[in-house]
C-alpha positions as CSV (number, residue, x, y, z in Angstrom):
1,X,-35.1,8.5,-125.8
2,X,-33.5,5.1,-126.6
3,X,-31.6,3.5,-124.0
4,X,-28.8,1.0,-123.8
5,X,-29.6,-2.4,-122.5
6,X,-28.5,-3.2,-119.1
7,X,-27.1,-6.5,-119.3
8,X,-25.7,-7.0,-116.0
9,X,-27.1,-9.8,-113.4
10,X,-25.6,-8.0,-110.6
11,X,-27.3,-4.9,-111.9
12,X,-30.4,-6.9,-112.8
13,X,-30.5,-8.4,-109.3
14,X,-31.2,-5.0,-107.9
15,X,-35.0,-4.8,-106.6
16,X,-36.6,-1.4,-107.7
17,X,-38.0,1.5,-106.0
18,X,-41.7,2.7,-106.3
19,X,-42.3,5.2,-108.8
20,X,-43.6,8.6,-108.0
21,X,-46.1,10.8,-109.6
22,X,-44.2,13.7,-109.3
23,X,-41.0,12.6,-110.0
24,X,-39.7,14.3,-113.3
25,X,-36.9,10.9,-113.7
26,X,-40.1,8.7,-113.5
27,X,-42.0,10.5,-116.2
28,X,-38.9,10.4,-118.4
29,X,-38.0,6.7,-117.4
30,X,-41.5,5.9,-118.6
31,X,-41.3,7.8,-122.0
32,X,-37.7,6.0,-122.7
33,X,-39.1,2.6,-122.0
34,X,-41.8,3.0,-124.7
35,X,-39.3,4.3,-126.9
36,X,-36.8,1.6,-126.2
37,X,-39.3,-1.1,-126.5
38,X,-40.0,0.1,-129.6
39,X,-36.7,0.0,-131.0
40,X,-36.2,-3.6,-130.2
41,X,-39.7,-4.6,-130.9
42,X,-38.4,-7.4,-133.3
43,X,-36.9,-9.0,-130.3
44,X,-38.4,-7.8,-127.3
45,X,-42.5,-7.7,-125.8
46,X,-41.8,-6.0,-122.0
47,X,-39.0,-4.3,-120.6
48,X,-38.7,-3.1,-116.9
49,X,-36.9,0.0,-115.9
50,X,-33.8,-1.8,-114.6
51,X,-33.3,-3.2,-118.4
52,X,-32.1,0.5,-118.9
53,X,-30.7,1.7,-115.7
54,X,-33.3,3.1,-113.6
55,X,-34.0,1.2,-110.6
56,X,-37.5,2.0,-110.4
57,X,-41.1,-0.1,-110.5
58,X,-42.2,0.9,-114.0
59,X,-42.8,-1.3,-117.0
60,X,-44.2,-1.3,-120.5
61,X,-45.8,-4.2,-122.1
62,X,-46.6,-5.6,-125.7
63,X,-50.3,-5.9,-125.6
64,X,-51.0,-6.6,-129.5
65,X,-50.9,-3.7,-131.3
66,X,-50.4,-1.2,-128.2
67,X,-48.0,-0.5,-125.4
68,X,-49.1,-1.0,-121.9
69,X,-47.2,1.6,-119.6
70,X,-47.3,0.1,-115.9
71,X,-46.0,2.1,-113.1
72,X,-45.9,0.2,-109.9
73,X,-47.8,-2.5,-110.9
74,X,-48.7,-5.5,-108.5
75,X,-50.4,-9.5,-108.6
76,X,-52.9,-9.4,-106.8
77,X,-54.3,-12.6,-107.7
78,X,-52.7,-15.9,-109.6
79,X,-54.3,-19.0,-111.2
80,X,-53.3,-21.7,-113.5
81,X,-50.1,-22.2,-112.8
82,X,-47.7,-23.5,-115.7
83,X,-44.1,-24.4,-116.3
84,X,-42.2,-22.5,-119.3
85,X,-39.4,-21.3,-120.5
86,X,-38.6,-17.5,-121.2
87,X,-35.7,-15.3,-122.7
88,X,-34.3,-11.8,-121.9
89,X,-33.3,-9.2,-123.9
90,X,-30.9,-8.5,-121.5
91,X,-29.6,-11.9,-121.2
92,X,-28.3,-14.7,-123.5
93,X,-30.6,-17.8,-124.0
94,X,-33.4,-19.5,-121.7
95,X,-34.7,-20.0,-118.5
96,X,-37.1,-22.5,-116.8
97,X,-39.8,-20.4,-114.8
98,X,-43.4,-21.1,-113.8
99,X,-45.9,-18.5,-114.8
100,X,-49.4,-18.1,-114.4
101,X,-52.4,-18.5,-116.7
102,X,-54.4,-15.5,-115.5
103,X,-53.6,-13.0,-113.3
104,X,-55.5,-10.0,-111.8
105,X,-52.7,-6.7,-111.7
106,X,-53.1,-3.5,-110.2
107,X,-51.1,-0.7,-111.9
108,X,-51.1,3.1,-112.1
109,X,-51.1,3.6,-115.9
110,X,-49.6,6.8,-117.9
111,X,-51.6,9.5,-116.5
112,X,-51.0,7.5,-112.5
113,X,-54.8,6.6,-112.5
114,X,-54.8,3.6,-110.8
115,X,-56.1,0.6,-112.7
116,X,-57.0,-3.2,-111.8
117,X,-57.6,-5.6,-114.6
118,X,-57.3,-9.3,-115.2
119,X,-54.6,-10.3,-118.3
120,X,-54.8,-13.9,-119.8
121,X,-52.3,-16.2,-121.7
122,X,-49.2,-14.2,-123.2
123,X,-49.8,-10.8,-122.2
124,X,-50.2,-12.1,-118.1
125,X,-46.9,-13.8,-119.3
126,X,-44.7,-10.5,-120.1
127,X,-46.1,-8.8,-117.3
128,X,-44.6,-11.5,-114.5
129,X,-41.5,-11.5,-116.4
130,X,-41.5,-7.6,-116.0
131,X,-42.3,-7.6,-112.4
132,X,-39.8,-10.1,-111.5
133,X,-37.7,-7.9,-113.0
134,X,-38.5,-5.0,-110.5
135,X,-37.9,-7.4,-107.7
136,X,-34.4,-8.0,-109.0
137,X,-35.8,-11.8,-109.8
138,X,-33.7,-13.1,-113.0
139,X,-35.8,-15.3,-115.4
């Protein structure tokens, strides 16, 4: 289901709890993320679950073509760090941030196997922006 946009700081500011696999809500939060992503993909490449309400650790990212569905995902390792500047769909305009080049994640992905991979350029970009999010960090 589409969601509203949260577009509260003090809302935003809220760090998120871990999602469950047996959790009907997380299942559900996961589904309307991909489907509100979707409906704003002309303005919008990640959204965290606190971008429609739920306080929990799940994201979806923009990776070309597909959507990446991210429950509790984690850095585990950073390098090339970079200064830039980033927007939020929940937010007016933009905001100075550092990022990094390449990082190495481990997630549980839609069916809570548990994945590690390394992103690069863009893609590594979203997914920082998203975990912030879950830590209640405001880019």
């Amino acid at each position: 289901m589409i969601r509203d946009i949260v577009r509260s700081p003090m809302l935003l500011r809220t760090p998120s709890e871990p999602a469950t696999e047996h959790s009907a809500l997380d299942a559900s939060v996961g589904q309307d993320l991909l489907d509100t992503l979707a409906a704003h993909a002309d303005e919008c490449v990640g959204m965290a679950a606190n971008m429609i309400g739920q306080h929990r650790r799940i994201i979806v990212v923009a990776n070309g073509a597909r959507h990446m569905l991210m429950h509790n995902p984690e850095i585990l390792e950073a390098a090339g760090p970079y200064e830039t500047e980033e927007g939020c769909l929940s937010l007016e305009g933009t905001r100075p941030c550092k990022r990094y080049r390449r990082i190495k994640v481990r997630y549980l992905d839609e069916c809570w196997t548990e994945r590690t991979f390394t992103f690069t350029g863009y893609v590594a970009e979203i997914i920082q922006h998203e975990i912030d999010h879950c830590d209640g960090v405001i880019i």
